[in-house]
N, C-alpha and C positions, 0 to 999 in steps of 0.2 A: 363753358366758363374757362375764362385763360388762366391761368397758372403762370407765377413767377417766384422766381425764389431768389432773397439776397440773403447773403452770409457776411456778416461782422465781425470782427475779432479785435479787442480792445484791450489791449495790456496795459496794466497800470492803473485802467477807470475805474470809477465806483459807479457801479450800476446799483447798489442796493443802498437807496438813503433814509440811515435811520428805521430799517426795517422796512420799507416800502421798494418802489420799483415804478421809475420817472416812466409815466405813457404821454406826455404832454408832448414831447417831441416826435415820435412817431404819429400820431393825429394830425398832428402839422405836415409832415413828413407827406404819410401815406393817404392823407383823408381824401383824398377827390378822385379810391382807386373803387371806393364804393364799401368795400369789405375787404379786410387782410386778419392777418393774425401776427404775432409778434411772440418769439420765444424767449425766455429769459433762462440761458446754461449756467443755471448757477445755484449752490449750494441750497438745498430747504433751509429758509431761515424760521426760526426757535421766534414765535414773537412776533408772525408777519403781520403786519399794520396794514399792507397797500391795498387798492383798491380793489374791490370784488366784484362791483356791479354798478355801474353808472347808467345811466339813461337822462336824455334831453335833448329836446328841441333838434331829431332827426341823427342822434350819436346816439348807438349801445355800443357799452366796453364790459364784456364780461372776462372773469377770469373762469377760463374752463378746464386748466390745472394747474393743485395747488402745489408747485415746488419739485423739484427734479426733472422737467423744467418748470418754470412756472408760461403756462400759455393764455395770450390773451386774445380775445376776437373782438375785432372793431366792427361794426359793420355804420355808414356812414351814409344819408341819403345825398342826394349831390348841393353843392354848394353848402352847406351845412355846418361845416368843420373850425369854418373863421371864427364863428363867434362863443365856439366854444369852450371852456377851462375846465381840464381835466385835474382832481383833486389828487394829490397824494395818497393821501390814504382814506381809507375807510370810514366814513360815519359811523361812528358809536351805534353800535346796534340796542335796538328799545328795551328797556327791560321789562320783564315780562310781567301778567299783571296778576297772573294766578298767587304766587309766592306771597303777595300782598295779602289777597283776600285769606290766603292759607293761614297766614300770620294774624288778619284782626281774628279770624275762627278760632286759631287757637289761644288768642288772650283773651277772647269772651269766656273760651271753657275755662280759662284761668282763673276768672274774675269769679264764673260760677263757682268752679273749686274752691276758690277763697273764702267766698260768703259762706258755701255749705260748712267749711271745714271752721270757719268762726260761728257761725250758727249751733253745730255741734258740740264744739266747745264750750258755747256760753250756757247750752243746755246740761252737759257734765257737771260746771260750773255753780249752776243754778241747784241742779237736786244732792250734790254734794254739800253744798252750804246748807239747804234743807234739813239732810240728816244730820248733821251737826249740830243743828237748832235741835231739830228731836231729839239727839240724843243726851244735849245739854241739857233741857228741859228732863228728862226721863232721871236722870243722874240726880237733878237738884230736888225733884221728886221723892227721892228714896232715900 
């Protein structure tokens, strides 16, 4: 496997946009080497947005570290590169589905709680008014 190495130094550029990290031009750049990697020297950013994991139609870009530096592996099968768009950042990752089900679980026990605890209620309700009849009764009795 051949080995090559560039080094870049860009003063003044914003390599971090918006919390991501542009790989659109290195694809273009590098795509038709097969596979490379790409380092980004620069701060852990607080909030990173950029991409993590791409795949399509003969391009994976994974980030394989996050931050200090941030490194990314392309690996590209040949011809393949032209047609492809590399996204900024990250798709919204799914939100889970468990939290859901946890959530109707626990308003169903709610609902039982409710009823039970109005159920009990109206029964208190019920044999309190009761004695008060007997003992109104009992009183006008005597």
């Amino acid at each position: 496997m051949k080995q090559t190495g560039v080094e870049c130094t860009l003063y003044g550029a914003r390599l971090v946009l918006d919390s991501a990290l542009p790989l659109q031009p290195f694809l273009e750049a590098f795509g038709d080497t097969g596979a490379f990697e790409v380092l980004f020297l620069v701060q852990r950013q607080p909030g990173f947005r950029g991409l993590r994991r791409f795949e399509s139609e003969g391009v994976t870009v994974l980030l394989t570290q996050d931050g200090s530096p941030y490194r990314y592996r392309f690996t590209v099968e040949p011809d393949k590169a032209a047609g492809v768009s590399l996204p900024l950042y990250a798709p919204p990752e799914p939100r889970p589905q468990t939290p859901r089900a946890e959530a109707s679980r626990r308003s169903g026990g709610l609902w039982h709680l409710l009823v039970y605890g109005l159920g009990a209620g109206g029964a208190v309700f019920v044999t309190m008014l009761a004695r008060g009849r007997i003992r109104a009764a009992r009183a006008s009795q005597t």
